[in-house]
GUKELO-828393 format. One line per 5 residues: their letters; for each residue x, y, z of N, C-alpha, C, O. Coordinates in steps of 0.1 Angstrom, whole numbers, plus 2048, in hexadecimal, padded with zeros to 3 digits. Example, Ala and Ser with C-alpha at 12.3 -4.5 7.8 and 13.67 -1.06 7.14 Angstrom:
<nodes>
AS> 884,7C7,84E,87B,7D3,84E,884,7DF,84E,88E,7DF,855  880,7EA,847,889,7F5,847,881,800,84F,886,80B,850
</nodes>
This chain:
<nodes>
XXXXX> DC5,09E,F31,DC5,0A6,F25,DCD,0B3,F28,DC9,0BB,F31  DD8,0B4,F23,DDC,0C0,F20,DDD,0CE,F15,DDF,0CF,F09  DDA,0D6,F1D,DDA,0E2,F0C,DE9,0E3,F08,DF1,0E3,F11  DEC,0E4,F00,DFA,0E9,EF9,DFC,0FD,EEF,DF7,103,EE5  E03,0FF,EF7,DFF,10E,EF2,E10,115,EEC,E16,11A,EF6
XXXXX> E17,117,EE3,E24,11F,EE0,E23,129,EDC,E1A,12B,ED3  E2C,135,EE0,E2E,13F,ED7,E35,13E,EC8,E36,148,EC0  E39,135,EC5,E40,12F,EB7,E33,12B,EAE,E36,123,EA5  E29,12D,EAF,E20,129,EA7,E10,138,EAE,E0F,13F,EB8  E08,136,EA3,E01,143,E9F,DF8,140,EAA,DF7,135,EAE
XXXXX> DF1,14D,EB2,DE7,14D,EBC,DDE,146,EB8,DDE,147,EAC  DD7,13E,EBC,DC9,13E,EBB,DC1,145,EB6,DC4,150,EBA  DB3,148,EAA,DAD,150,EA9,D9E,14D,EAD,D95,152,EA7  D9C,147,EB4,D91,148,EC0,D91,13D,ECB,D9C,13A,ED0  D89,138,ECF,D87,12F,EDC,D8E,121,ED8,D86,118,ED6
XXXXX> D95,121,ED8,DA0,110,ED4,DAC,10F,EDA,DAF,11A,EE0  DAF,10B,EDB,DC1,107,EDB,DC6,104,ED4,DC0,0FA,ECF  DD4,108,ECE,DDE,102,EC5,DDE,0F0,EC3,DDC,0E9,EB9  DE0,0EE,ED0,DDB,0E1,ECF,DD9,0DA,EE0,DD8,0E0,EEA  DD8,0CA,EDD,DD5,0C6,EEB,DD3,0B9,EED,DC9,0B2,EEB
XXXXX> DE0,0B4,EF3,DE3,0A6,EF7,DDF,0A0,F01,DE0,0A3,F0D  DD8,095,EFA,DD1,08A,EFF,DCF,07A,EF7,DCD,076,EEC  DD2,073,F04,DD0,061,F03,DE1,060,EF6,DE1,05A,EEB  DEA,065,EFB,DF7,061,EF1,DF5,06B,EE4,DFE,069,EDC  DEE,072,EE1,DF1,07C,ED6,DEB,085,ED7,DE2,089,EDF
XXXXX> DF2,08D,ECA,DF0,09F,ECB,DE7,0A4,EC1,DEB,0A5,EB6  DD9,0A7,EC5,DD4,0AF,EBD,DD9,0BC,EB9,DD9,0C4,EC2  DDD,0BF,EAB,DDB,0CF,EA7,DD0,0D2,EA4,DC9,0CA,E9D  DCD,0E2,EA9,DC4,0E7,E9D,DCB,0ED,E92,DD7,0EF,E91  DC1,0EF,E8A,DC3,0F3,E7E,DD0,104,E7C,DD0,10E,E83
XXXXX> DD9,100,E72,DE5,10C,E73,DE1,10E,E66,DE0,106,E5D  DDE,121,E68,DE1,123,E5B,DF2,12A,E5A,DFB,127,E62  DF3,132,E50,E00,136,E4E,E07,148,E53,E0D,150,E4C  E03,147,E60,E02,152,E62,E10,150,E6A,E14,147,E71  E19,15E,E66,E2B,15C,E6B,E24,161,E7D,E1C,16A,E80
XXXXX> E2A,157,E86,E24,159,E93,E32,167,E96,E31,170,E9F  E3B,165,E90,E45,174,E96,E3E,17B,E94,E3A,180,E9E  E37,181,E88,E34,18B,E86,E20,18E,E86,E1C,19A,E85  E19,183,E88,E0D,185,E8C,DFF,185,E82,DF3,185,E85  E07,184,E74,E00,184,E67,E07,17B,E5A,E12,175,E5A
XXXXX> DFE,17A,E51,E01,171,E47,E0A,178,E43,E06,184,E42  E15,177,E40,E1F,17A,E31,E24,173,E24,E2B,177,E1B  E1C,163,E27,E1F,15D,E1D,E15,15C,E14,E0A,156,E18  E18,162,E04,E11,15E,DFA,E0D,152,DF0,E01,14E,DF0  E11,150,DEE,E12,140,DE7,E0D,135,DEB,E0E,133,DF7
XXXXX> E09,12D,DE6,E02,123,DE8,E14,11C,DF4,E12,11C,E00  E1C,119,DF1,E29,115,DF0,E2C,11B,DFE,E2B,113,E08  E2E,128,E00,E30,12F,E06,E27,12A,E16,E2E,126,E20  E1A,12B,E15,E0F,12C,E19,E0D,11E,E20,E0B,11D,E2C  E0F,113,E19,E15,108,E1E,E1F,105,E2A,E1C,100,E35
XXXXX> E2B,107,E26,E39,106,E2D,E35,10F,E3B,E38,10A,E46  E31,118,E3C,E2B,122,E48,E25,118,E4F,E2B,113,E59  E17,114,E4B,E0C,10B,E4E,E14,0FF,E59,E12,0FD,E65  E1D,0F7,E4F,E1F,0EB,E55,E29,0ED,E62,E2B,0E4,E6B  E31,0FC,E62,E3E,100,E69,E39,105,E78,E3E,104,E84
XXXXX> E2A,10D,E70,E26,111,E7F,E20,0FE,E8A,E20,0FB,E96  E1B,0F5,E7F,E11,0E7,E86,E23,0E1,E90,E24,0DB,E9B  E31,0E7,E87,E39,0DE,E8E,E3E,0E6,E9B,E43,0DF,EA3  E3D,0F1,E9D,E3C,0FA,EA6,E37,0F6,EB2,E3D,0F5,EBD  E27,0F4,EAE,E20,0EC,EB6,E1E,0DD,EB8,E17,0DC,EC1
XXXXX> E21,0D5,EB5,E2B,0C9,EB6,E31,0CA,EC1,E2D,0C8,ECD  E3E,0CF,EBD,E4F,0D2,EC6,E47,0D7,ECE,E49,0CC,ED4  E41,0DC,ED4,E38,0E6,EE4,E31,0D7,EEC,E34,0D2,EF7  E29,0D4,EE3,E25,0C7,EEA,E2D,0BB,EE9,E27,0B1,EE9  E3C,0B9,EE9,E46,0AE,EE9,E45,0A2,EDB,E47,096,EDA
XXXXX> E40,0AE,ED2,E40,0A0,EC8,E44,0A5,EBC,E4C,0AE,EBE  E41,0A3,EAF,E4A,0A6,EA3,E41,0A3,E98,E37,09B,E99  E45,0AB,E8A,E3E,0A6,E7D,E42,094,E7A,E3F,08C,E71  E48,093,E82,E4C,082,E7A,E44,079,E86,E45,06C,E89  E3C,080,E8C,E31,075,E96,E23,078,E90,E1B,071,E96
XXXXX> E1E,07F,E89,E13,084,E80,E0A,079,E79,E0B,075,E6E  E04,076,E80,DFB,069,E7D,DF3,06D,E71,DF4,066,E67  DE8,079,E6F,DDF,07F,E6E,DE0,08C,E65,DDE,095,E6D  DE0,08F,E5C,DDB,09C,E59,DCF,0A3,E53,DC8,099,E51  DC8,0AD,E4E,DBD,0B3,E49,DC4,0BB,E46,DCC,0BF,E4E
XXXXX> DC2,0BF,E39,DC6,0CD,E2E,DBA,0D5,E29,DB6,0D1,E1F  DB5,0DD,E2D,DAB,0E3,E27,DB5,0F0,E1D,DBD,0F7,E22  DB0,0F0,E10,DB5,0F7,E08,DAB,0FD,DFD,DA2,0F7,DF9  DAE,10B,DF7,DA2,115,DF8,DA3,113,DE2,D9B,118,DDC  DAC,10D,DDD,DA8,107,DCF,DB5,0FB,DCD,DC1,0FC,DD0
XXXXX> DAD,0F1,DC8,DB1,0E3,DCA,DBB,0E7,DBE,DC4,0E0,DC0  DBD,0F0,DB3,DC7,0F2,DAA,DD0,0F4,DB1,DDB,0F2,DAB  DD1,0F8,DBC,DE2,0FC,DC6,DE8,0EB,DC9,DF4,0EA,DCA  DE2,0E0,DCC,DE0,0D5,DCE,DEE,0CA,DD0,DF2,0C2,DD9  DF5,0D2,DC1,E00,0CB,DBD,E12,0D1,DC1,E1E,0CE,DC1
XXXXX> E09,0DB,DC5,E16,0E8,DC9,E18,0E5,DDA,E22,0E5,DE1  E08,0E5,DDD,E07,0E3,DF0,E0C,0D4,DF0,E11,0D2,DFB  E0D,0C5,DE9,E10,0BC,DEB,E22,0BC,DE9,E27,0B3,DF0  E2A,0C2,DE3,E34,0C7,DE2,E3A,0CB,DEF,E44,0C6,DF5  E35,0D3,DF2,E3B,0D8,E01,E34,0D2,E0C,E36,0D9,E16
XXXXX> E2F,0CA,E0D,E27,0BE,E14,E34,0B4,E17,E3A,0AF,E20  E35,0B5,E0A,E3B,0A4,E05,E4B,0A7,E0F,E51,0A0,E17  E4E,0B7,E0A,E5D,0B5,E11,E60,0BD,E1F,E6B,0BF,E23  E56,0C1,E23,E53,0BF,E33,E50,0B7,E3C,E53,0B8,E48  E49,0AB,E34,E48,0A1,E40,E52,09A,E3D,E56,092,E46
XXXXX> E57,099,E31,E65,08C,E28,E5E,07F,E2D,E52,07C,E29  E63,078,E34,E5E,069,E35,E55,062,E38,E52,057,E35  E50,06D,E40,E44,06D,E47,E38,06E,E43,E35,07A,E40  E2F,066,E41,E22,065,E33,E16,063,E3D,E10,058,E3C  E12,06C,E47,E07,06A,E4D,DFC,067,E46,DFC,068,E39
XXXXX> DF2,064,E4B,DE4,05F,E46,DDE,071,E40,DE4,07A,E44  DD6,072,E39,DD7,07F,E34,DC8,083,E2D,DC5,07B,E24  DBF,08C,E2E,DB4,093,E29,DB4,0A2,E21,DBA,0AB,E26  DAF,0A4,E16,DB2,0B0,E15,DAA,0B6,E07,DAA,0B2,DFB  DA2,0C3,E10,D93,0C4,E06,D96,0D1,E05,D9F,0D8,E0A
XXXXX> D8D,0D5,DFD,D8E,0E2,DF4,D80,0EB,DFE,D77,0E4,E03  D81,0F9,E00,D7A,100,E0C,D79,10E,E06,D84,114,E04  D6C,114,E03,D69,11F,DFF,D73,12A,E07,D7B,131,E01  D72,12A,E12,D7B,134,E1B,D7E,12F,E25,D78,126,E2C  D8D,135,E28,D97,132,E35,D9A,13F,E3C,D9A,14A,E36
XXXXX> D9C,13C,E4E,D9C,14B,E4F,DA9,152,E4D,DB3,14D,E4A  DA8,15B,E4F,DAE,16A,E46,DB3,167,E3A,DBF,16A,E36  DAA,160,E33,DAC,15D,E22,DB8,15A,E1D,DBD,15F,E13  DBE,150,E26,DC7,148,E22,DC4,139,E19,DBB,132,E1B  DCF,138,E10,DCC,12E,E08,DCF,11F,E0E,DD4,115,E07
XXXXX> DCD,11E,E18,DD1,10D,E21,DD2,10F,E30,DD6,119,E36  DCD,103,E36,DCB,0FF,E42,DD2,0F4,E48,DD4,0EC,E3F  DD8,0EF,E52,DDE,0E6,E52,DDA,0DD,E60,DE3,0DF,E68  DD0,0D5,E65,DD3,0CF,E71,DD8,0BD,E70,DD9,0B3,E68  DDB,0BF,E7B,DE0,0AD,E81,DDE,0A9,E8C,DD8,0AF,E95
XXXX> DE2,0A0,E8D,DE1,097,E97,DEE,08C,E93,DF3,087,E89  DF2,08B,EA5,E02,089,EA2,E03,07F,EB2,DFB,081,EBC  E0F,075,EB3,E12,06A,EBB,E16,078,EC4,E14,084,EC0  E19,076,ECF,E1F,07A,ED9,E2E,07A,EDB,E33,07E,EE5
</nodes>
């Protein structure tokens, strides 16, 4: 088991790791959309909020030797299922070809009240 840890993707906000490779694949934890240069959320938009999300999971990827196009797996937790069609949009042309197996539920609160969550699980 290895931990996987980048400065290209947001600290940790408590006892976890970014992610952590084991038996041929990469667990992430959960990314929300926090700009890791700068240390805080700045994106508003469901759209916005998204593309962050998935930018910081490829971050963490590329750290542990692997990529959004080995993404077996994902969970979307998203804070009103009306954003739904806008987060599948920027879903759809971030991963492009790549149609991992996919979950994704609606969640009273996310932390620091951001509107989406993003984890995976990804080939090696």
């Amino acid at each position: 088991m290895e931990t996987i840890h980048t400065e290209n993707a947001p600290k940790a906000l408590g006892p976890y790791s970014q992610a952590v490779k084991a038996g041929g694949f990469i667990f992430c934890s959960g990314q929300i959309p926090i700009d890791p240069s700068a240390g805080c959320v700045r994106a508003e938009t469901i759209e916005e909020q998204t593309r962050q999300s998935i930018a910081n999971l490829s971050a963490v990827l590329a750290a542990a030797g692997s990529s959004l196009s080995k993404v077996v797996k994902t969970t979307v937790f998203v804070k009103d299922m009306n954003d739904f069609t806008a987060l599948n949009a920027v879903y759809a042309e971030m991963f492009g070809d790549t149609k991992p197996a996919r979950s994704c539920v609606e969640v009273a609160r996310l932390p620091k009240d951001v509107k989406v969550e993003i984890e995976c699980i990804a080939a090696v």
